[in-house]
C-alpha positions as CSV (number, residue, x, y, z in Angstrom):
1,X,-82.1,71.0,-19.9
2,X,-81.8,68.9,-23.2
3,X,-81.9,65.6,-23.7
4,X,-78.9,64.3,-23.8
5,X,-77.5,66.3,-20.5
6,X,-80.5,64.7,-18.8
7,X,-79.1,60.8,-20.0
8,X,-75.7,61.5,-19.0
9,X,-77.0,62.9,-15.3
10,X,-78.9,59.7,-14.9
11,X,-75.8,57.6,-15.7
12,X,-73.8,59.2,-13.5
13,X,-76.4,58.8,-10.9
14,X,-76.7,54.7,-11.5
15,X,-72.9,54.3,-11.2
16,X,-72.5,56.7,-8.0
17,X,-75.6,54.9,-6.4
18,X,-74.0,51.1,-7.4
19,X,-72.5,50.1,-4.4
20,X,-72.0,46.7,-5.4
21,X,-70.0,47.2,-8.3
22,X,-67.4,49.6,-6.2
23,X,-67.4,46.8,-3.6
24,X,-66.5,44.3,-6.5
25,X,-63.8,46.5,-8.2
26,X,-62.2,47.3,-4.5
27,X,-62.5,43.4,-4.1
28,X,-60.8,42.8,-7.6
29,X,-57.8,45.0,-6.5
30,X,-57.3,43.5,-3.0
31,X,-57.1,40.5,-4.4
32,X,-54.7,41.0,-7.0
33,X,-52.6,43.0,-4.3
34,X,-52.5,39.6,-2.0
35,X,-51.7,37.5,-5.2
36,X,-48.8,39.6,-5.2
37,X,-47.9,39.8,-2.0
38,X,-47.8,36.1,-1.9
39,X,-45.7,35.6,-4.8
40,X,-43.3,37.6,-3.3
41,X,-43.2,35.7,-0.2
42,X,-42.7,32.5,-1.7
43,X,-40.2,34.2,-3.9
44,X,-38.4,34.9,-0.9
45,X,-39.0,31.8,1.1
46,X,-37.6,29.8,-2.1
47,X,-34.7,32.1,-1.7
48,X,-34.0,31.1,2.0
49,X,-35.0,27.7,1.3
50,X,-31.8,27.4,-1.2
51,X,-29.5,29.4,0.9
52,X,-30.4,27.4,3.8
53,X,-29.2,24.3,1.8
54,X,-26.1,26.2,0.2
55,X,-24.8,26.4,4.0
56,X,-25.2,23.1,5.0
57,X,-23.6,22.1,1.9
58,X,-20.9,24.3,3.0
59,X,-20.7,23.2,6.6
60,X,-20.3,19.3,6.0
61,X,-18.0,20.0,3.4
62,X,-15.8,22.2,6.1
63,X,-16.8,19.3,8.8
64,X,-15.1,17.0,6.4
65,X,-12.2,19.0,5.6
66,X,-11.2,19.6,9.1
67,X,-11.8,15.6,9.9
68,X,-9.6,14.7,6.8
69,X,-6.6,17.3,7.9
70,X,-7.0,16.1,11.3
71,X,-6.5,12.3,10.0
72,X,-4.1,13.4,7.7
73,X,-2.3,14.9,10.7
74,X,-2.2,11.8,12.7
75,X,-1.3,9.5,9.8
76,X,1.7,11.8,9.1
77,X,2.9,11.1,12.6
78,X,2.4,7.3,12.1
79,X,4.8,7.3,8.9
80,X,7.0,9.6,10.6
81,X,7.3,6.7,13.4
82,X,7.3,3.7,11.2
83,X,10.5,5.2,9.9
84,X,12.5,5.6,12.7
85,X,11.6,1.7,13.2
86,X,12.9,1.5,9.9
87,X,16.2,3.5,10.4
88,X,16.3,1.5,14.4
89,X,16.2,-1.9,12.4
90,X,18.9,-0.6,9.7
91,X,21.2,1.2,11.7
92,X,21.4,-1.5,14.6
93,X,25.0,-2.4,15.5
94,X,26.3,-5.3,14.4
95,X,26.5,-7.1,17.4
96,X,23.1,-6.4,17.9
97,X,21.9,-8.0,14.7
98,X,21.2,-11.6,16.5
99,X,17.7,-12.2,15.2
100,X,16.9,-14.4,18.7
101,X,17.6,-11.2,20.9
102,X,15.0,-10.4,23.0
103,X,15.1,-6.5,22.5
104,X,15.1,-6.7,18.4
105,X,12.1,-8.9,18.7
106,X,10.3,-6.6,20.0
107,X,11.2,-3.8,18.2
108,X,10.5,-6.0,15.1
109,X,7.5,-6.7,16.8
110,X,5.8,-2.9,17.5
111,X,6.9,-2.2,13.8
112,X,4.8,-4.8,12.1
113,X,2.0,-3.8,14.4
114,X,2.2,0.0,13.4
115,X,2.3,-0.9,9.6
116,X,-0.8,-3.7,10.3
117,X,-2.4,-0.5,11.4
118,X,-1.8,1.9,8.6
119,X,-2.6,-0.8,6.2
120,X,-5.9,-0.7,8.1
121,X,-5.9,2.9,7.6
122,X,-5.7,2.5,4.0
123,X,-2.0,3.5,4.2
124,X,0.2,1.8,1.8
125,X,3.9,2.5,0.9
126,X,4.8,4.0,-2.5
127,X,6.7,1.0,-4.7
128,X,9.8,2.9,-5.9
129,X,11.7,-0.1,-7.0
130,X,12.7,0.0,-10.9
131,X,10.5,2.9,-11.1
132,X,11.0,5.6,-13.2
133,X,10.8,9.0,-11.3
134,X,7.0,10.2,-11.3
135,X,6.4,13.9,-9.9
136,X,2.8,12.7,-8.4
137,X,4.2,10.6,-6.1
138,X,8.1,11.4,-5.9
139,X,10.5,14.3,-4.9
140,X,13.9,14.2,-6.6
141,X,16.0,16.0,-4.3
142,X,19.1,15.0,-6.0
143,X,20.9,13.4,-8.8
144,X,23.0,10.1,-9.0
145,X,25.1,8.6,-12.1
146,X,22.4,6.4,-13.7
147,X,20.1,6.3,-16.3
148,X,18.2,9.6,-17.2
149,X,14.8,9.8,-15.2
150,X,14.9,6.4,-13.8
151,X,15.1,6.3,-9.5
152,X,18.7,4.8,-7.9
153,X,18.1,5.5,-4.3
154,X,15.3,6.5,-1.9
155,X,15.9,9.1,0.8
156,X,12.3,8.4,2.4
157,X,9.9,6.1,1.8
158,X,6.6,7.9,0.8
159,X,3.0,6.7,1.8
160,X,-1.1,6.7,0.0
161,X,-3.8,6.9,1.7
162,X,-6.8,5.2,-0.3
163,X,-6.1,7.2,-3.7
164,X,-4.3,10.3,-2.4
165,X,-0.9,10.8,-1.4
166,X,-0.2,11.1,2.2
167,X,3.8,11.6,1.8
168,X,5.9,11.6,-1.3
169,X,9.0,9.8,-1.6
170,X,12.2,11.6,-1.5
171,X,14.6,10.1,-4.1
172,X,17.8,10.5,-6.0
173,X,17.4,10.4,-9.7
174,X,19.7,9.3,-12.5
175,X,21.6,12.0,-14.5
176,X,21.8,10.2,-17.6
177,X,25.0,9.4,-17.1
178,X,24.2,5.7,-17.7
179,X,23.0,4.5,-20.9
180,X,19.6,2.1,-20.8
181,X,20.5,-1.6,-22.1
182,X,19.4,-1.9,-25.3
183,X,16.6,-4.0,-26.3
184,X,17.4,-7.1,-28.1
185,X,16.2,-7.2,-31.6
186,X,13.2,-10.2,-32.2
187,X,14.0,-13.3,-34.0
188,X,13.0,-14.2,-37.5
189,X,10.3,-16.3,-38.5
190,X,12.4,-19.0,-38.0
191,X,13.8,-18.2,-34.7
192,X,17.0,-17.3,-35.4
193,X,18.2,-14.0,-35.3
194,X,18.2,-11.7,-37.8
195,X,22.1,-12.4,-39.0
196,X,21.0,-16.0,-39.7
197,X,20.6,-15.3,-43.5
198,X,24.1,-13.8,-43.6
199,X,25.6,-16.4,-41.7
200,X,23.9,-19.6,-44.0
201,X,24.9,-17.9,-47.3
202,X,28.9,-17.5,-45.8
């Protein structure tokens, strides 16, 4: 056997008969295997961590959905009563118009006390009055002679709640028909109108 056959047998033999270094290189690989194993579980718990808090997001969002319909709801009713006050108080006969009887007192009474309580609610009524027509907060349903855009009569009075419209107000819009008033031209410097010059040199 030469020599170099002989060097390579005896390597062979120190590395088969090193038990420590196969116990260190089975080590190494374990432990890379449960480095791994562990960044994939806290991958996965992150990702059920965020899902978790995706669906609560999602279910006090719908909580508050369902609790602002349902308000809205009610609130709808409310208006809907506050105007048959109204129409009771408009439409009440003539001879019925005495503002000491008993009965209109009352009703006068319960209406103020159910618009006290939407104006606790945050419900407030839409000012229409020399308003020009606004599609946020208005619904033309019809046209009147007057001036183009500009609001001549309300159908139904239309409600806000805090920043949001609750009801919009049913109006009758002008068809143009009218012309607006012209706006009077500014005085001079001296405060006479601007014929004054004319007028001194006639």
């Amino acid at each position: 056997m030469s020599h170099d056959s002989q060097s390579t047998d005896q390597v062979d033999e120190v590395v088969e008969a090193d038990p420590e270094a196969e116990r260190s290189a089975g080590g190494l690989s374990e432990l890379e295997a449960l480095r791994e194993e562990s960044a994939r579980n806290y991958a996965g718990w992150q990702r059920a961590q965020a899902d978790f808090e995706n669906l609560k997001r999602r279910s006090a969002q719908d909580v508050r959905d369902r609790v602002q319909q349902s308000q809205r709801a009610i609130l709808l009713d409310l208006v809907d009563l506050a105007d048959d006050f109204e129409r009771a108080n408009r439409e009440a006969p003539a001879d019925e118009t005495d503002p000491d009887d008993p009965w209109r007192q009352g009703v006068e009474l319960i209406s103020q006390k159910l618009h006290a309580l939407l104006l606790r609610q945050q419900v407030k009524q839409i000012d229409t009055v020399d308003q020009s027509f606004d599609p946020e907060v208005h619904e033309a349903v019809g046209q009147l002679p007057g001036q183009h855009n500009e609001i001549v009569a309300v159908l139904r009075t239309g409600y806000t709640v805090g920043n949001r419209v609750l009801r919009a107000s049913q109006v009758m819009v002008g068809d143009g028909s009218i012309e607006a008033p012209e706006t009077p031209e500014p005085p001079d410097r001296t405060g006479n109108s601007g014929n004054s010059d004319n007028e001194a040199t006639e």
